[in-house]
C-alpha positions as CSV (number, residue, x, y, z in Angstrom):
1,X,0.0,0.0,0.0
2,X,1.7,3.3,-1.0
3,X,2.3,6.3,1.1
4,X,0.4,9.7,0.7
5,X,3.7,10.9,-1.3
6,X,3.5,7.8,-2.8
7,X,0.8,8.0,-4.4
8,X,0.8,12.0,-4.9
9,X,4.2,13.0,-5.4
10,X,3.5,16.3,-6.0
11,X,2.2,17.2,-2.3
12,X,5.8,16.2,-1.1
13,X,7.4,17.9,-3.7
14,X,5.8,20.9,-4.0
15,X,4.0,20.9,-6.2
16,X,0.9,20.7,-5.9
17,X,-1.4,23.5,-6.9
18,X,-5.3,22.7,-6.1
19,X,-7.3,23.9,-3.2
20,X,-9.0,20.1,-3.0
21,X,-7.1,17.4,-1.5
22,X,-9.7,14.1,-2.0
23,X,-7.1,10.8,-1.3
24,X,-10.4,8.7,0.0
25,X,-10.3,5.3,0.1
26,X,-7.4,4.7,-1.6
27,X,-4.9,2.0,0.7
28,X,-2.9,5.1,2.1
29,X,-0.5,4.1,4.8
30,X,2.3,5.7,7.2
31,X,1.6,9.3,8.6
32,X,0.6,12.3,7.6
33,X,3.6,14.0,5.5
34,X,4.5,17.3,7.1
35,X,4.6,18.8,3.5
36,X,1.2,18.6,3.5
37,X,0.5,21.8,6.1
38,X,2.6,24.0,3.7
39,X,-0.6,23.8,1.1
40,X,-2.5,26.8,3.1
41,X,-5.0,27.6,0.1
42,X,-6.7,24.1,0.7
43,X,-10.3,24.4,1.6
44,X,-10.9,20.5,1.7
45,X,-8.8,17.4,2.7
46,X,-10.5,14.3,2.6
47,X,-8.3,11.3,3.6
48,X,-10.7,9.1,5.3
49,X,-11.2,5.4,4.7
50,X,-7.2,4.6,4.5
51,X,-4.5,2.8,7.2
52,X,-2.8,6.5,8.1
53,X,-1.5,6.2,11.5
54,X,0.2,8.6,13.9
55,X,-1.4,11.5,15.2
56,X,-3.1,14.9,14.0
57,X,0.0,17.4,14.2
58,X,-0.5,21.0,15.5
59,X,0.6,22.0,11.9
60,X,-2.5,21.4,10.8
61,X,-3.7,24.8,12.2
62,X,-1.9,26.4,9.0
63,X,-4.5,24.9,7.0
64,X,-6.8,28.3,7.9
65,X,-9.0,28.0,4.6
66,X,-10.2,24.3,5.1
67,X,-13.9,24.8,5.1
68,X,-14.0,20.1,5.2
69,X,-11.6,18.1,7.2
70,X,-11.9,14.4,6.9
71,X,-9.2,11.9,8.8
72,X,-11.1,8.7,9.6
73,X,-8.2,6.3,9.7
74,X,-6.4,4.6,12.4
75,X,-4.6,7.6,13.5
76,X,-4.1,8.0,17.6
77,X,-3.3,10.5,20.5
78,X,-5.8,13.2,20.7
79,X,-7.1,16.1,18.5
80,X,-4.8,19.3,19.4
81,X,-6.4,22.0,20.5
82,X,-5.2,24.1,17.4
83,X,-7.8,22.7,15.3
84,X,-10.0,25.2,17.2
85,X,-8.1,27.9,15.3
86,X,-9.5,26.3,12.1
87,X,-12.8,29.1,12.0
88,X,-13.5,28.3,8.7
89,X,-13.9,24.6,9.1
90,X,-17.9,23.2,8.8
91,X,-17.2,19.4,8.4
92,X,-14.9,17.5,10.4
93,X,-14.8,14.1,10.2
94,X,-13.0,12.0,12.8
95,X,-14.5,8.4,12.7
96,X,-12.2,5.4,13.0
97,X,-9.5,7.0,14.6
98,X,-8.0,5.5,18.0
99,X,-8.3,1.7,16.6
């Protein structure tokens, strides 16, 4: 099962351009890439349904446009309080987490 840079170099490499991140269901494993919190024009990041694991990092409060947030996966630890600075975010999706 690839890797989120695996299977889309260009958020890793920087180059990705979009404001809409959808990776859903796709056999994603390891952690979430820190490259991905240097993409602050996304609005939505869907990456539910895969085998991430690790925890939500506080970086993800850079991601201040993301109106839909979805991370069900097997990810652990608990949700940092900096995703209350996220005052545009409407859907957040958490399920499966903590497995």
């Amino acid at each position: 099962m690839p890797t989120i840079c695996e299977h889309t170099p260009s958020i890793c490499d920087g180059t990705f351009t979009g404001t809409y991140l959808r990776l859903r269901n796709q056999g994603l494993t390891g952690t979430l890439p820190t490259e991905l919190f240097q993409y602050t024009q996304l609005t939505t990041l869907q990456l539910d349904g895969n085998q991430l694991s690790g925890t939500l990092p506080t970086e993800m409060a850079l991601l201040m446009q993301l109106t839909d947030l979805r991370v069900g996966n097997r990810l652990s630890g608990t949700v940092p309080t900096e995703i209350g600075l996220l005052t545009q975010l409407s859907i957040l999706y958490l399920h499966h987490n903590g497995r």
